[in-house]
SEDREN-570874 format. One record per atom (N, C-alpha, C): x, z, y. Coordinates in steps of 0.1 Angstrom, whole numbers, padded with zeros to 4 digits, always signed. Example, Ala and Ser with C-alpha at 12.3 -4.5 7.8 and 13.67 -1.06 7.14 Angstrom:
REM residues 2
+0132+0078-0057
+0123+0078-0045
+0132+0078-0033
+0128+0071-0022
+0137+0071-0011
+0129+0079+0000
//
This chain:
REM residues 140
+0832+1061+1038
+0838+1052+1028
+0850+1044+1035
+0862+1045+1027
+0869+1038+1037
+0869+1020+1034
+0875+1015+1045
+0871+1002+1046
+0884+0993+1038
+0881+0980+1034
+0893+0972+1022
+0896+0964+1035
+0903+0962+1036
+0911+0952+1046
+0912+0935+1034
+0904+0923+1042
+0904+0912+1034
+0916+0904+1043
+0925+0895+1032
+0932+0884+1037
+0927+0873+1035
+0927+0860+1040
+0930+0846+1038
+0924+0838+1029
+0937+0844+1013
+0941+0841+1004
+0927+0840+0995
+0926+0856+0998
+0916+0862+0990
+0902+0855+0991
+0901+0852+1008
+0884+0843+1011
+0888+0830+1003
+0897+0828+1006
+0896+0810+0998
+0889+0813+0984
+0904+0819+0976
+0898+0822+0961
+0885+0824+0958
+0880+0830+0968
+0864+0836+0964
+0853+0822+0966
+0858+0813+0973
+0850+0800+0982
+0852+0793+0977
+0860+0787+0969
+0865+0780+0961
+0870+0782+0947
+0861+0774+0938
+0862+0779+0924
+0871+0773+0921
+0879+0762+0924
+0890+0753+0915
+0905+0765+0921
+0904+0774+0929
+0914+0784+0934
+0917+0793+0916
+0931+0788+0914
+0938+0797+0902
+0933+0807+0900
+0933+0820+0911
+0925+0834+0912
+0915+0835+0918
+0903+0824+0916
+0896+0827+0920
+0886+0840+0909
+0885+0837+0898
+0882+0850+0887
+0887+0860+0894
+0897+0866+0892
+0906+0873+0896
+0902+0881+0906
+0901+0874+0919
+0894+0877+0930
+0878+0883+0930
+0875+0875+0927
+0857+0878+0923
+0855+0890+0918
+0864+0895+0906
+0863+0909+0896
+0866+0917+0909
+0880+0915+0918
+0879+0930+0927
+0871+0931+0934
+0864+0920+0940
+0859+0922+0952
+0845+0928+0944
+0837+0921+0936
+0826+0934+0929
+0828+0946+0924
+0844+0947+0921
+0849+0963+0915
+0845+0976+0928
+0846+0968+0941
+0845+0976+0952
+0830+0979+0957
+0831+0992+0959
+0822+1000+0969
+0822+0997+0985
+0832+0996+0988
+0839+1001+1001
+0835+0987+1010
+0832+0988+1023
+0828+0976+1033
+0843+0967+1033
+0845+0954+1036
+0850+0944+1036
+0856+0943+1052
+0865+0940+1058
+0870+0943+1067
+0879+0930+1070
+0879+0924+1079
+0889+0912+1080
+0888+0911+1102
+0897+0897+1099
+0899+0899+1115
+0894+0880+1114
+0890+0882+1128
+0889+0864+1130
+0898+0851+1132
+0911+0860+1136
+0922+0849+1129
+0922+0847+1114
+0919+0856+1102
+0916+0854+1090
+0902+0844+1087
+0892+0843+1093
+0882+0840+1090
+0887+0822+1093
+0891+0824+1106
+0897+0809+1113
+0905+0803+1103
+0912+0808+1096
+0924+0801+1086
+0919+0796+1074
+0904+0808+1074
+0899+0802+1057
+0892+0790+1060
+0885+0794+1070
+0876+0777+1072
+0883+0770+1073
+0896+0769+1077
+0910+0754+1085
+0908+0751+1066
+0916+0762+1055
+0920+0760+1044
+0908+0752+1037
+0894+0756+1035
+0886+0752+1030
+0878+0741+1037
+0885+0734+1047
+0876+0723+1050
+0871+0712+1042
+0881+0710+1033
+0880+0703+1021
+0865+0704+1013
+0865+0719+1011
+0854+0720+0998
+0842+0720+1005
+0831+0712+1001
+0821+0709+1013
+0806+0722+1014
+0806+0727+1025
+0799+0739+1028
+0804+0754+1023
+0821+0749+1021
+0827+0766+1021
+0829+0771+1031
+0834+0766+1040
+0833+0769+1059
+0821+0777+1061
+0810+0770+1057
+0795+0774+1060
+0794+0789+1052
+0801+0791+1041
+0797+0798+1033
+0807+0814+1036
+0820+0809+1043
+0830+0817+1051
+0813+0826+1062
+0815+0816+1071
+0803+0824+1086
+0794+0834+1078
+0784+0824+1069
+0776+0836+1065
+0778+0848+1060
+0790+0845+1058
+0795+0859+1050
+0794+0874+1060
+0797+0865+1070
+0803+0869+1081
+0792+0874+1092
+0778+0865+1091
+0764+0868+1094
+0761+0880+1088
+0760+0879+1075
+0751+0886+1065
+0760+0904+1066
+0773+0903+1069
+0780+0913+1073
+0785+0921+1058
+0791+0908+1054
+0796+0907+1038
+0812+0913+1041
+0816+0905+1053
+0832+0901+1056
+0827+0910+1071
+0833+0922+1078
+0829+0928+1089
+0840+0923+1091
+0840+0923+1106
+0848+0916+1121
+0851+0934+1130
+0856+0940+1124
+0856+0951+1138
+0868+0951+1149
+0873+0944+1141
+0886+0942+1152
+0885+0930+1168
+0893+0937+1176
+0893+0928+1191
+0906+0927+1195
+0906+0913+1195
+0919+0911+1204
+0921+0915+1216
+0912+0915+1225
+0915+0916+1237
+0922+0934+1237
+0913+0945+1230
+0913+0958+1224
+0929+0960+1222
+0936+0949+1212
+0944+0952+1204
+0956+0943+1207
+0955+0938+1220
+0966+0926+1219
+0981+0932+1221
+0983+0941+1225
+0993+0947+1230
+0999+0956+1218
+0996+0958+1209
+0997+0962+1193
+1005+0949+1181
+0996+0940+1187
+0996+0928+1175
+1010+0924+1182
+1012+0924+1194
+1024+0915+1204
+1038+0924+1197
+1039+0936+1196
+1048+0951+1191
+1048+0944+1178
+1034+0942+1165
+1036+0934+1147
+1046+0924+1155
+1039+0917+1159
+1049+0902+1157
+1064+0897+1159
+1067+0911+1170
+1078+0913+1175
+1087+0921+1159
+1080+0931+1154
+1088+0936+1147
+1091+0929+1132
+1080+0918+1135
+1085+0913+1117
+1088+0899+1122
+1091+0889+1133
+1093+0877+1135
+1103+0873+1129
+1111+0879+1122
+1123+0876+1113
+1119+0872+1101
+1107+0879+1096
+1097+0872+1085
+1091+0864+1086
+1088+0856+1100
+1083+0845+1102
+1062+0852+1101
+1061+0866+1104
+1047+0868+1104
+1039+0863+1109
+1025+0861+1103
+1014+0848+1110
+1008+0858+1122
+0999+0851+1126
+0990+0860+1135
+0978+0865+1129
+0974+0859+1119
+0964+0868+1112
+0969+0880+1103
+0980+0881+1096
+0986+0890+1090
+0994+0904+1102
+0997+0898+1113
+0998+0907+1124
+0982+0917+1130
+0973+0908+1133
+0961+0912+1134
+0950+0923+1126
+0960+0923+1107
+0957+0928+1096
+0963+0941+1097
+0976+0937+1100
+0982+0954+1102
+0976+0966+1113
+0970+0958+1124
+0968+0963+1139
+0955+0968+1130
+0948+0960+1124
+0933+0969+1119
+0936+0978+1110
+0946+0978+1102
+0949+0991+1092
+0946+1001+1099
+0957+0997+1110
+0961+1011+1120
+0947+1018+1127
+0941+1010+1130
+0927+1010+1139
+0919+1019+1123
+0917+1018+1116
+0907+1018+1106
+0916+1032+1098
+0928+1035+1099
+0936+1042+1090
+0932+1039+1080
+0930+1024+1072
+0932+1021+1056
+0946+1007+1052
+0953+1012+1047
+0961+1005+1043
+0959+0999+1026
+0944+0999+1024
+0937+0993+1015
+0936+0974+1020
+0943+0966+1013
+0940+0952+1009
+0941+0943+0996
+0930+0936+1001
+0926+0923+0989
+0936+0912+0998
+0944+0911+0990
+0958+0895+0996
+0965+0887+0983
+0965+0877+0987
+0975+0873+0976
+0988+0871+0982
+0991+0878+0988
+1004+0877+1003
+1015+0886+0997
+1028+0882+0992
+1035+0890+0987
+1042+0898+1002
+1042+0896+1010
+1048+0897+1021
+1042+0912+1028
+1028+0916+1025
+1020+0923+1022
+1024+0939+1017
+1038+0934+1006
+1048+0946+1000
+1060+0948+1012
+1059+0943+1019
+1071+0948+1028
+1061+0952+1042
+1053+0942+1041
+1049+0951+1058
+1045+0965+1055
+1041+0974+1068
+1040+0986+1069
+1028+0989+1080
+1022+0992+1078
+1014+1000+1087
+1016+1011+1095
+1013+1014+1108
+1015+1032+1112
+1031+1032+1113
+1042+1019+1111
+1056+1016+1111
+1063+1019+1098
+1050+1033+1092
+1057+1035+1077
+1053+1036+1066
+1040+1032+1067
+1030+1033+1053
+1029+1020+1048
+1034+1026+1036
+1029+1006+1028
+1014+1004+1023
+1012+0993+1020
+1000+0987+1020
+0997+0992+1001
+0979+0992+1001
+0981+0992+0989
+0973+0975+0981
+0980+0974+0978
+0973+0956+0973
+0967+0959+0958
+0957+0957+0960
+0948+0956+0952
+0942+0950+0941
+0951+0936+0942
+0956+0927+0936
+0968+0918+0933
+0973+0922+0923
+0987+0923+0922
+0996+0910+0927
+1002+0908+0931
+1010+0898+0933
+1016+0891+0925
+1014+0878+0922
+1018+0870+0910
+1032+0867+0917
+1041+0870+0903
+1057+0864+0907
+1058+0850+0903
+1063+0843+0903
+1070+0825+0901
+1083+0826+0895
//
């Protein structure tokens, strides 16, 4: 089964119910079969995001215990990959978690994600595969 690559965006919405998409979020992530897949710079940013809401941090880990949100990715494995992302999109101002996202596509060959990241439509995996988002990107 191939694996969904999770962002950020998406853990907040899910952790927090006052989040706009958080519905939204909820429907895909139960629409899916497929294992859940994130990196620990993502996990790190949802807890920074949600420190506010009290025991969503707690509710991030377990996820993460229970092997809801899998961790297969390694920096140490991958650093020299993610250093090549960052180099090639630093003009976008790319985060390190969103660099670390691309490096696991590659690693995992799925360019399947759950993001509310419009930025998401221009990166590339593999240098030339776009991403498929799975949840559409709200325009402004």
């Amino acid at each position: 089964m191939t694996p969904v690559l999770l962002d950020t965006g998406v853990i907040v919405a899910l952790l927090d119910r006052s989040e706009q998409r958080h519905e939204e979020c909820k429907a895909a992530v139960l629409g899916l079969k497929s294992p859940l897949v994130t990196c620990e710079a993502a996990i790190a940013e949802s807890c920074y995001l949600l420190r506010g809401a009290t025991g969503a941090a707690e509710a991030v880990v377990e996820n993460v215990e229970k092997g809801i949100f899998q961790i297969p990715f390694s920096l140490p494995r991958s650093a020299a990959a993610v250093r090549r992302v960052l180099r090639r999109y630093r003009n976008r101002q790319i985060d390190f978690a969103d660099a670390c996202l691309i490096c696991l596509a590659e690693e995992l060959r799925s360019g399947e994600i759950l993001t509310l990241d419009s930025d998401f439509e221009i990166y590339r995996w593999d240098r030339k595969r776009p991403f498929r988002l799975l949840i559409p990107v709200m325009r402004t």
